[in-house]
C-alpha positions in Angstrom: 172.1 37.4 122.4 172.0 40.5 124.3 169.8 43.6 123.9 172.2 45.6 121.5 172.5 42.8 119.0 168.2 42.5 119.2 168.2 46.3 118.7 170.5 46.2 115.9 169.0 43.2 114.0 165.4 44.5 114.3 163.8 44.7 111.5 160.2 47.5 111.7 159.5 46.0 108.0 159.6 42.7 108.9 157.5 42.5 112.0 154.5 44.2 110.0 154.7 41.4 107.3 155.2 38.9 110.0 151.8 40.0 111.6 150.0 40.2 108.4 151.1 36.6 107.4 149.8 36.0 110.8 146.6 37.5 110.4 145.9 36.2 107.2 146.6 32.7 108.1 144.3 32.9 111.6 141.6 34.2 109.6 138.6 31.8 108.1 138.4 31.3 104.4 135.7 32.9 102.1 134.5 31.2 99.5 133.3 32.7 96.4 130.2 33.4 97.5 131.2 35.3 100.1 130.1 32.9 103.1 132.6 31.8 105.7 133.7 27.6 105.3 132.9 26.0 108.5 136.0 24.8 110.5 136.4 22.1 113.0 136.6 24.3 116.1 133.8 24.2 118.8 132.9 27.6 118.5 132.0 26.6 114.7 130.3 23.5 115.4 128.1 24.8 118.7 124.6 25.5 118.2 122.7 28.2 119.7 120.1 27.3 122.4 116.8 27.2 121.7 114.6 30.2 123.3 111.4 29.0 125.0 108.9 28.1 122.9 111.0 27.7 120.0 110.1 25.0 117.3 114.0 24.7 115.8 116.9 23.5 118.1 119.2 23.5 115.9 119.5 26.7 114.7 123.0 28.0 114.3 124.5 31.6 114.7 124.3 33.5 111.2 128.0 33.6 109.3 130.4 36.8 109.9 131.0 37.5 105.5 134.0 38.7 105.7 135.6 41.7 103.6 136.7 41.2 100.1 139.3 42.9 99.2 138.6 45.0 95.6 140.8 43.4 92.9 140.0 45.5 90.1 141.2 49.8 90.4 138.2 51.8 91.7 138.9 54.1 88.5 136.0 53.1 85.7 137.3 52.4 82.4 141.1 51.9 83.6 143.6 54.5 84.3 143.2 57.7 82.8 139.8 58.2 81.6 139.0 61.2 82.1 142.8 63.0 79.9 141.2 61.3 76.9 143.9 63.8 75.1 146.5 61.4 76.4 145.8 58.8 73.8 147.1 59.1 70.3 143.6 59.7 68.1 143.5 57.0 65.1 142.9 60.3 63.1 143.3 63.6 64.2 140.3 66.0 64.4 137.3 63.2 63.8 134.1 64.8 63.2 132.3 65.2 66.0 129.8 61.7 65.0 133.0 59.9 65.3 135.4 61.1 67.8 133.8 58.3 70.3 133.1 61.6 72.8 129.5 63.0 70.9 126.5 60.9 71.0 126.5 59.8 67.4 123.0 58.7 67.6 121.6 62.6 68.8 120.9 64.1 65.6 122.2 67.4 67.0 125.6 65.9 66.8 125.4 65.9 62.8 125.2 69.8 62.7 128.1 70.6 64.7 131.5 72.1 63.2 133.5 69.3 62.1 137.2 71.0 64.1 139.0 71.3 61.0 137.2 73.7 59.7 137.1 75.2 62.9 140.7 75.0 63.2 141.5 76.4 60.2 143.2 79.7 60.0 144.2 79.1 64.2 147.6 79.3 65.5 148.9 75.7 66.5 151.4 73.9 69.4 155.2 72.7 68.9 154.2 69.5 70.5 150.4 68.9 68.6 149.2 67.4 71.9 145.4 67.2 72.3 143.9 69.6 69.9 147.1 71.1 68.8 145.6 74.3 69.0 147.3 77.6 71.0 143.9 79.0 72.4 146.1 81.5 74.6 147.9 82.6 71.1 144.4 83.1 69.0 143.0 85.1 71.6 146.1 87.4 71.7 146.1 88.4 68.3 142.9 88.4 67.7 141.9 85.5 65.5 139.8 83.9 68.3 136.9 86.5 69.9 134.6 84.4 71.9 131.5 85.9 73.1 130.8 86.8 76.7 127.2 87.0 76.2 124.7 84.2 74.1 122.3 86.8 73.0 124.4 90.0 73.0 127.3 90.0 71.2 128.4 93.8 72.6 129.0 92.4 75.8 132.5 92.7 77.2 134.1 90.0 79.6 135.1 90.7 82.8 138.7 90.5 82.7 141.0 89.9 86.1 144.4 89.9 85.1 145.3 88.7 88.0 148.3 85.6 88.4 148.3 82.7 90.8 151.6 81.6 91.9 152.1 78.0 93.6 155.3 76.8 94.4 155.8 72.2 94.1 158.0 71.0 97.1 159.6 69.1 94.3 162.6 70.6 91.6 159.6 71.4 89.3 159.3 75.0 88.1 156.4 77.2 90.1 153.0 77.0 88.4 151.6 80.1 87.0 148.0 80.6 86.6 147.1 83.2 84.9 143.6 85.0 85.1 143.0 87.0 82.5 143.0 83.5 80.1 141.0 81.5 82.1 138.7 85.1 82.5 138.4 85.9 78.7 136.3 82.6 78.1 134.8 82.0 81.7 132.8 83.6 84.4 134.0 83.6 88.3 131.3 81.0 88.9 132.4 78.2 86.4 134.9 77.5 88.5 134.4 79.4 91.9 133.5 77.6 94.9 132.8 74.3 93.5 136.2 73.5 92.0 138.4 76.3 93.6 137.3 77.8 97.1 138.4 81.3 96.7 140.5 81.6 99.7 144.5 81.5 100.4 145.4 77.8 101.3 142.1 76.1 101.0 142.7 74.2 97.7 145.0 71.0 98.2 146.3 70.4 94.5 148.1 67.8 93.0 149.0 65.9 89.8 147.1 62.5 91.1 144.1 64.5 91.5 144.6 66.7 88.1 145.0 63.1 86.6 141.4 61.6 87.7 139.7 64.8 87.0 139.3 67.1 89.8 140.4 70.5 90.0 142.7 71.9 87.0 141.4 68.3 85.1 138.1 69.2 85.1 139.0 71.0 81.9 142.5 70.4 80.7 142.7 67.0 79.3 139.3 67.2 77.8 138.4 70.6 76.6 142.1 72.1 76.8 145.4 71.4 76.6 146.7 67.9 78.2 148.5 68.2 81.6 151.5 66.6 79.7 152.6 69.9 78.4 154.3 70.7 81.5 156.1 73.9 80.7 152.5 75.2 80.2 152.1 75.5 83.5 155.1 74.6 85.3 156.7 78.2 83.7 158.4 80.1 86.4 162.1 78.8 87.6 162.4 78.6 90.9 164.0 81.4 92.7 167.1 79.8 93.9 168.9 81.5 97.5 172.0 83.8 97.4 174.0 80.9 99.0 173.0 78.3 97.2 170.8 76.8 100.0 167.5 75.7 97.6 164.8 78.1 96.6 163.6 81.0 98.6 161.3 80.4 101.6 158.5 82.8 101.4 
């Protein structure tokens, strides 16, 4: 066989697996305690020497444990726990002793607003998902006014209408995030530094980590709308070049 025919019947994919069968097989059992099995080679069955003035002789050298691989996802409670408005509710707007997220035992829990008579009177999604409430809607006309201040109920936000534009490498519209929203119920500081650092390029975002809670799903998928309503979000078309080449580089 010459060396074009090796070139062209190498395999990259195969050689790894090769070598990991390889590795796998040349390395000693565990067993489920976690110690190594002894094996029949001399380097097993040799016994450390005695130091002077040592009573045992037949010490042996202490057992390598060797890694155990995790079988079970890192995530706790399975995939997805923290979008908990992902799941289909058995009923819709439980009160809050038996929506399985308040502590029914806390007797503070019993006083709470059951949601639909919070609800009532609020504008609602197409889709229903999560609370099937249009928080963005009831603020803009008015039937929602929360208060910026606990004790003073004069005080007036601090609005920054302000939008933040990021374009996905992938066919998926641009996300818009809009500021004066997010501004209307929050201050800078719920969210600034510790989820977002304020500063161009410094936030690495994506749907994996929206999905296990971190950045935008620290709030949407429990307190707002479920990251499955991607036209929330994912809301302005890509600006596509004159000649047809893909969207526009900025």
């Amino acid at each position: 066989m010459n060396r074009l025919s090796i070139k062209k019947n190498f395999c990259p994919t195969r050689l790894m697996f090769c070598s990991l069968l390889a590795a796998l097989l040349s390395a000693p059992l565990v067993s489920a305690t976690g110690a190594t099995q002894p094996t029949k080679s001399k380097a097993a069955s040799s016994k450390t020497k005695p130091s002077s003035g040592s009573p045992d002789a037949t010490t042996e050298k202490p057992a390598v444990q060797q890694y155990q691989y995790p079988t079970q996802p890192a995530i706790a409670g399975g995939a997805n726990p923290f979008n908990r408005l992902l799941k289909v509710a058995r009923r819709p707007h439980m009160p809050p002793s038996e929506d399985e997220i308040h502590d029914s035992t806390n007797e503070g829990t019993m006083i709470l607003q059951h949601p639909l008579d919070a609800y009532e009177g609020l504008p609602m999604t197409e889709t229903g998902l999560g609370n099937g409430v249009h928080w963005v809607k009831a603020l803009d006309d008015g039937s929602l006014k929360p208060r910026w201040e606990r004790t003073d109920p004069s005080a007036e936000p601090m609005v920054m209408d302000m939008n933040i534009v990021r374009v996905p490498k992938s066919s998926m519209p641009d996300v818009v995030f809009p500021h004066r929203q997010h501004t209307l119920w929050l201050a800078c500081s719920n969210c600034h530094p510790d989820i977002f650092i304020p500063r161009k390029g410094a936030n690495q975002i994506n749907m994996a980590a929206i999905l296990l809670g971190q950045k935008c799903g620290v709030c949407h998928g429990k307190v707002s709308f479920p990251i499955s309503e991607c036209k929330r979000c994912h809301s302005q078309p890509k600006k596509v070049a004159v000649n047809g080449g893909g969207p526009v580089k900025p």
